[in-house]
DSSP file (Angstrom, degrees, kcal/mol; ACC not computed):
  #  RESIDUE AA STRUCTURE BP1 BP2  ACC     N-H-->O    O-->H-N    N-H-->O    O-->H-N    TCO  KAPPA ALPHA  PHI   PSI    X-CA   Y-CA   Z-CA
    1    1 A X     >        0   0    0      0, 0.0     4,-1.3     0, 0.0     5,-0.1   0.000 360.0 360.0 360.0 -26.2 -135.1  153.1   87.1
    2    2 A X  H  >  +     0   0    0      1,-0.2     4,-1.9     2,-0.2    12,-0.1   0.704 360.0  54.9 -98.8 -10.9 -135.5  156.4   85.1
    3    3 A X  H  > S+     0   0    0      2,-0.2     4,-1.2     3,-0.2     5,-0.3   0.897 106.6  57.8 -63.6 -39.0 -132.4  156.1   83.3
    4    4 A X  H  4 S+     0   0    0      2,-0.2     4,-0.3     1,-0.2    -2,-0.2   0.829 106.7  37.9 -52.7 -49.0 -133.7  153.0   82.4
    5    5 A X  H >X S+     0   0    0     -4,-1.3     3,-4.3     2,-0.2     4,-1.1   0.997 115.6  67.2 -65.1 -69.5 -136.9  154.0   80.8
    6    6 A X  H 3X S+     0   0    0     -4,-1.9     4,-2.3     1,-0.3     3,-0.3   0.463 109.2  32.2  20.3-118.0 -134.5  156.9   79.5
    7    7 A X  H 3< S+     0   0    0     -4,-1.2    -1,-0.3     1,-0.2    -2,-0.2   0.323 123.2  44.4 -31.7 -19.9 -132.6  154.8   77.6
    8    8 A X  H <4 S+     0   0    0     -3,-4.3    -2,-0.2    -4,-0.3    -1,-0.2   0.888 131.3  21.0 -94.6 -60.0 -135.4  151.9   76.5
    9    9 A X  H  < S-     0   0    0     -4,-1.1     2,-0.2     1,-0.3    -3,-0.2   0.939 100.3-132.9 -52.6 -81.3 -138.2  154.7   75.6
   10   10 A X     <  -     0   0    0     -4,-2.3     3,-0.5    -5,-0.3    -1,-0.3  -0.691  55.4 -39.0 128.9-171.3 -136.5  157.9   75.0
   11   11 A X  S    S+     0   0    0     -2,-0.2     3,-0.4     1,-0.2     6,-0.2   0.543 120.0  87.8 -28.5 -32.0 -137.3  161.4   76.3
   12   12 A X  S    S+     0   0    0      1,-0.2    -1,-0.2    -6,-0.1     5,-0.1   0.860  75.0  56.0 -26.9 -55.0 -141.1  160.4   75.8
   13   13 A X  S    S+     0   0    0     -3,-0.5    -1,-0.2    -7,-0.2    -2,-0.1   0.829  89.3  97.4 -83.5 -38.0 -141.9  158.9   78.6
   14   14 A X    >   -     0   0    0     -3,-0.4     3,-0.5     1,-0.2    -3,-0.0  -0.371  66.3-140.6 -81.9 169.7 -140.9  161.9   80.8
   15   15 A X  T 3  S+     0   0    0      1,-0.3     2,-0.4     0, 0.0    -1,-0.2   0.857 103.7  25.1 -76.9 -23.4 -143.2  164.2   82.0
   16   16 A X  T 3  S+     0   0    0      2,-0.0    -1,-0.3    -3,-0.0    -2,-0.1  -0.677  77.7 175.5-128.6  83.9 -140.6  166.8   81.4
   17   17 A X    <   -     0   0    0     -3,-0.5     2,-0.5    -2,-0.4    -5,-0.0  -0.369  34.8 -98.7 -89.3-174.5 -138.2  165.8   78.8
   18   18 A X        -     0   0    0      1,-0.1     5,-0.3    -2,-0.1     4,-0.2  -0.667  35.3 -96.8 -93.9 130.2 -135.6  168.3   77.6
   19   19 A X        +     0   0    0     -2,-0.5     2,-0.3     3,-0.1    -1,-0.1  -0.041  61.2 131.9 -60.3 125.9 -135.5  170.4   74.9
   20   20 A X  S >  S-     0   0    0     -2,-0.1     3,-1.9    -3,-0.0     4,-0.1  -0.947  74.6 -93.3-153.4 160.3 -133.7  169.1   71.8
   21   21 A X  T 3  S+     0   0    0     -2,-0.3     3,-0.2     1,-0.2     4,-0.2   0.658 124.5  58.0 -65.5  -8.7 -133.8  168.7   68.4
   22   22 A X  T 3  S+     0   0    0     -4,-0.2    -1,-0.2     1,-0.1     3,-0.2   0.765 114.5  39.1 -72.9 -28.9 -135.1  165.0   69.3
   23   23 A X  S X> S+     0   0    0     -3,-1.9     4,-1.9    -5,-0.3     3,-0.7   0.149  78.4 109.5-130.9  38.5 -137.8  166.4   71.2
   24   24 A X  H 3>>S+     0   0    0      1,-0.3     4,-3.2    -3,-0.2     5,-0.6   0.917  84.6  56.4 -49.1 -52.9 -139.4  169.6   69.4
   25   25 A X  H 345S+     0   0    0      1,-0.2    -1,-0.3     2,-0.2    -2,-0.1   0.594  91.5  56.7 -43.0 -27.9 -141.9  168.1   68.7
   26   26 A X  H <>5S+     0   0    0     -3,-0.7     4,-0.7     3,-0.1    -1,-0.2   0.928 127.5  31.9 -94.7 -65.5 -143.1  166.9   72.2
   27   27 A X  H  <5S+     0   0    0     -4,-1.9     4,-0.3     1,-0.2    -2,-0.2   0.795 125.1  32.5 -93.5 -12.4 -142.9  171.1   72.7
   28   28 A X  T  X5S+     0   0    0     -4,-3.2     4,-0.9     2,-0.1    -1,-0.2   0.178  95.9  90.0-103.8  -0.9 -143.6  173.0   69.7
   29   29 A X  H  ><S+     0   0    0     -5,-0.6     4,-2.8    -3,-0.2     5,-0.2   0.882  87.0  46.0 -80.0 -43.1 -146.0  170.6   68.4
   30   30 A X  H  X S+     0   0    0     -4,-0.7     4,-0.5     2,-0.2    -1,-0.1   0.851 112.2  48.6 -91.7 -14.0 -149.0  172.1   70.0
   31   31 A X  H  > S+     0   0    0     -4,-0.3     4,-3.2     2,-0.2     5,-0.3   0.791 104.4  57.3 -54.4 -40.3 -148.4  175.3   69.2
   32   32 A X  H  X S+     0   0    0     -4,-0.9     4,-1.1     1,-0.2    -2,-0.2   0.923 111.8  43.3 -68.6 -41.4 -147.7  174.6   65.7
   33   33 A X  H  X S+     0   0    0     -4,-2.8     4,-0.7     2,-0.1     5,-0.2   0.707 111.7  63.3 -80.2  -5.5 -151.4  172.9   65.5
   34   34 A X  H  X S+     0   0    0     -4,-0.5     4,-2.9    -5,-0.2     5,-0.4   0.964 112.6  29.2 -61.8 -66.2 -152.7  176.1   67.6
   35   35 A X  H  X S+     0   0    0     -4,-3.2     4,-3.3     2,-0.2    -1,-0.2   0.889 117.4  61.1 -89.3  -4.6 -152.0  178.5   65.4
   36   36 A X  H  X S+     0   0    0     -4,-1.1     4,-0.7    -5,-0.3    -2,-0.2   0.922 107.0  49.4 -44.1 -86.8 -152.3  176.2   61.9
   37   37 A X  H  X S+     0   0    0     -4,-0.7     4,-1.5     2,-0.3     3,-0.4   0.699 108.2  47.5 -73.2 -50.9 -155.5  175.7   62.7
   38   38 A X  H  X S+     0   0    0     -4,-2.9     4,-1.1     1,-0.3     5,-0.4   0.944 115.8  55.2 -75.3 -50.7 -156.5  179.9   63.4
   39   39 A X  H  X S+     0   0    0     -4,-3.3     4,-0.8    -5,-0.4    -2,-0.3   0.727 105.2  46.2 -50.8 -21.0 -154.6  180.3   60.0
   40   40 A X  H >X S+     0   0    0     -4,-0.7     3,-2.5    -3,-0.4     4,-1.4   0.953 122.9  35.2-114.4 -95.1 -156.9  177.8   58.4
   41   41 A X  H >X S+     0   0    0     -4,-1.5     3,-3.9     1,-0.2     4,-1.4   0.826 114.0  60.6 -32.2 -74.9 -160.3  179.5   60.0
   42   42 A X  H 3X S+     0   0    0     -4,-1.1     4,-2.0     1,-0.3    -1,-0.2   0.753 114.3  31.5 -32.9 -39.6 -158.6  182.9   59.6
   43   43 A X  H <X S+     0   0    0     -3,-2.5     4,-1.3    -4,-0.8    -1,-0.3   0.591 113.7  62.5 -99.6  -9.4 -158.3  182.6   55.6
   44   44 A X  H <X>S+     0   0    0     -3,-3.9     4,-3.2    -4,-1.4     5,-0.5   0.916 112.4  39.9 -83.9 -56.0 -161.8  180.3   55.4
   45   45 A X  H >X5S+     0   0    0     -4,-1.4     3,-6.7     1,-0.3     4,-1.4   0.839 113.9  52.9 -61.0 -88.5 -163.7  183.6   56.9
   46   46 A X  H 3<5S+     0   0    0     -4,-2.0    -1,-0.3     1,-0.3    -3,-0.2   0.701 114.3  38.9 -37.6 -52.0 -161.8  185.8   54.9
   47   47 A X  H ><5S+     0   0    0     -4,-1.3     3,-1.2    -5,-0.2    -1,-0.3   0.946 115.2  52.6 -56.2 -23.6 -162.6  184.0   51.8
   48   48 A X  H <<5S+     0   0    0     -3,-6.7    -2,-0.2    -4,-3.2    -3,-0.2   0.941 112.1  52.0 -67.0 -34.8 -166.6  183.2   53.1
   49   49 A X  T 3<<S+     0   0    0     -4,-1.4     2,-0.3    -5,-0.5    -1,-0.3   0.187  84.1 116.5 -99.8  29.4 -166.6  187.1   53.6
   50   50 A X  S <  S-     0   0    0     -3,-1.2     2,-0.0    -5,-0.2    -3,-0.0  -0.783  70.3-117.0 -84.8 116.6 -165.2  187.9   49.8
   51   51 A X        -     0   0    0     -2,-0.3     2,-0.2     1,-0.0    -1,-0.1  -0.339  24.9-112.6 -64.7 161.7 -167.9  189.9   47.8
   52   52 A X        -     0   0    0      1,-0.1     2,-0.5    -2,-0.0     3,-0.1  -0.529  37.7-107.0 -72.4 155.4 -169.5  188.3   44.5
   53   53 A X        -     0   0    0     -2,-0.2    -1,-0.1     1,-0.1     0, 0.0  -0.754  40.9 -94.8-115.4 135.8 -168.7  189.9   41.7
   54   54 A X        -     0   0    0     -2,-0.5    -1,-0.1     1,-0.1     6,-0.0   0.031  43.1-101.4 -74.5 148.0 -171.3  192.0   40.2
   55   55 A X        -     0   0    0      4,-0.1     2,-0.1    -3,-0.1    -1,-0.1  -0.211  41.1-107.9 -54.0 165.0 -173.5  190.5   37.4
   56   56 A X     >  -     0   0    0      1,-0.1     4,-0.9     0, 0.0     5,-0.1  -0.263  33.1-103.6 -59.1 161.3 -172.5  191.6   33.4
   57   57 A X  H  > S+     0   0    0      2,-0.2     4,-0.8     1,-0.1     5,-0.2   0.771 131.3  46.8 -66.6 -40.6 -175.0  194.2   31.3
   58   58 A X  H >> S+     0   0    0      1,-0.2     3,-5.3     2,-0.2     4,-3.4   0.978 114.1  45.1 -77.5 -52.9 -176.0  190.6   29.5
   59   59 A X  H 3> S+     0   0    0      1,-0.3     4,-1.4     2,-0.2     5,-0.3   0.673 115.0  45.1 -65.5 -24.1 -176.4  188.7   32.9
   60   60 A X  H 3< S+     0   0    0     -4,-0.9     4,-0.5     2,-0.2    -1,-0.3   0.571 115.6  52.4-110.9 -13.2 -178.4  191.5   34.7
   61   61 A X  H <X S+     0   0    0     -3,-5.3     4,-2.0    -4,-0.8    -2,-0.2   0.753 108.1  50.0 -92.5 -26.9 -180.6  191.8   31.3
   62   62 A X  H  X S+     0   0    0     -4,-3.4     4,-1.1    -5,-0.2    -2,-0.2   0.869 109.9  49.4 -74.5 -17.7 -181.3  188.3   31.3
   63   63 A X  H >X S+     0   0    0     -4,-1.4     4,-1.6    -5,-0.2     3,-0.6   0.874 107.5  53.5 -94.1 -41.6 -182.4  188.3   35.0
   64   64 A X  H 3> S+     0   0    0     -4,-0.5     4,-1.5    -5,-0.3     5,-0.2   0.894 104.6  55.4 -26.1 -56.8 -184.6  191.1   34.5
   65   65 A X  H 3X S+     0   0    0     -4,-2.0     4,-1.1     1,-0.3     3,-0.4   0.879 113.6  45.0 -55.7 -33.4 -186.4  189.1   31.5
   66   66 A X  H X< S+     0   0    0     -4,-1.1     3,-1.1    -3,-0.6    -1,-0.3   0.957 110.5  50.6-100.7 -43.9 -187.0  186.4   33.9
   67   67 A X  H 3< S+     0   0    0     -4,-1.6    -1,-0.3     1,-0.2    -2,-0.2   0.760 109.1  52.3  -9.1 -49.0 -188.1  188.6   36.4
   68   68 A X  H 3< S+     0   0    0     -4,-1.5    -2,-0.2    -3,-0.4    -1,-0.2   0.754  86.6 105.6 -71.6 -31.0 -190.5  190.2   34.0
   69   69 A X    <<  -     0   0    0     -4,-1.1     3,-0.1    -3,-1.1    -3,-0.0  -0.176  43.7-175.8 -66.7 154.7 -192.1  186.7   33.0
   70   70 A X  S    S+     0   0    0      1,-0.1    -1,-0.2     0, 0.0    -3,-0.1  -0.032  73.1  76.8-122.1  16.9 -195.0  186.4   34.3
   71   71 A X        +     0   0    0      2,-0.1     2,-0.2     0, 0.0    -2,-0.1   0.142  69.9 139.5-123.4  17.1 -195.4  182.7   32.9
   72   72 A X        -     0   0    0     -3,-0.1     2,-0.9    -5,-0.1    -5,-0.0  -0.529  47.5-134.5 -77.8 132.6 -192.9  181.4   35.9
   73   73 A X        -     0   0    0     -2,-0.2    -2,-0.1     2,-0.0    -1,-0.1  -0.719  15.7-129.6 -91.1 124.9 -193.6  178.1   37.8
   74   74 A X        -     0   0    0     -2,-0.9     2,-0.7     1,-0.1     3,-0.0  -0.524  25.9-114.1 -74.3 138.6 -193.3  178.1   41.4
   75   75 A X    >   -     0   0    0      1,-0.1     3,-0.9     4,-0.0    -1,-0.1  -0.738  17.7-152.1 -84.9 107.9 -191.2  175.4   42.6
   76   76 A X  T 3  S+     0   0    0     -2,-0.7    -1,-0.1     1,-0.3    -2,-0.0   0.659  92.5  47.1 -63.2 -31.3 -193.4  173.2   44.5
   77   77 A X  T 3  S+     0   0    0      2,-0.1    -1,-0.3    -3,-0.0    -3,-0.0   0.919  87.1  98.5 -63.7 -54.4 -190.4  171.9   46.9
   78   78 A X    <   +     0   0    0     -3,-0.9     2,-0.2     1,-0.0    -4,-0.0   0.037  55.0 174.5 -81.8 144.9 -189.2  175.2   47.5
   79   79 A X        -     0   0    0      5,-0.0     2,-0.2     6,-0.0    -2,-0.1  -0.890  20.2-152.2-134.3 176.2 -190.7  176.3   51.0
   80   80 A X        -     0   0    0     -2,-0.2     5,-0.3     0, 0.0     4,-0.1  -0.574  19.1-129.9-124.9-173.8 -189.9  179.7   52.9
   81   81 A X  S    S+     0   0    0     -2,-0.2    -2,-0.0     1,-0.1     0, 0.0   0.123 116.1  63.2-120.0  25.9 -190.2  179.8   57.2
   82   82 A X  S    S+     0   0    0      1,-0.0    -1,-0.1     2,-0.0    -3,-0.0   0.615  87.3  62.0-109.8  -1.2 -191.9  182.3   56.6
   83   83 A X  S    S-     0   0    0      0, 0.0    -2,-0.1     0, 0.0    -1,-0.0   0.379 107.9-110.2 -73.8 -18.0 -195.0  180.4   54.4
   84   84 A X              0   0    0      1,-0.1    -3,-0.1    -4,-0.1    -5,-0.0   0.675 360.0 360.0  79.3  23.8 -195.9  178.3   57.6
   85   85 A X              0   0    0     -5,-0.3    -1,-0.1     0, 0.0    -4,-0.1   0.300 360.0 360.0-113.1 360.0 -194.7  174.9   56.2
């Protein structure tokens, strides 16, 4: 009866088929998405945690001026948690 399945199925169907090049997959397959998967995360942190690159002499004089303005609208949407809304 298990030859049978054997032969109609494949190696699939057992709980313990034998390793071959037909059935890498079956054992190396969740290993292979194990550590995919921490490379993926590993290299998303490492990019998230990548510094910004510091503003230009113009960029850092234009946010001063806008700093400076005193003639700024507060953005009626914008809320803080620390404003109690």
């Amino acid at each position: 009866m298990r030859a049978d399945l054997v032969r109609r199925f494949g190696d699939y169907v057992l709980f313990r088929p034998p390793v071959r090049p037909g059935t890498w997959l079956l054992w190396f397959g969740p290993f292979a998405l194990v550590l995919s998967a921490g490379a993926v995360l590993l290299a998303r942190r490492r990019a998230a945690s990548a510094e910004p690159a510091p503003l230009s002499a113009d960029e850092q004089r234009r946010l001063d001026d806008l700093l400076q303005n005193e003639n700024l609208r507060r953005d009626p949407d914008a809320t803080s948690p620390h404003d109690g809304r």
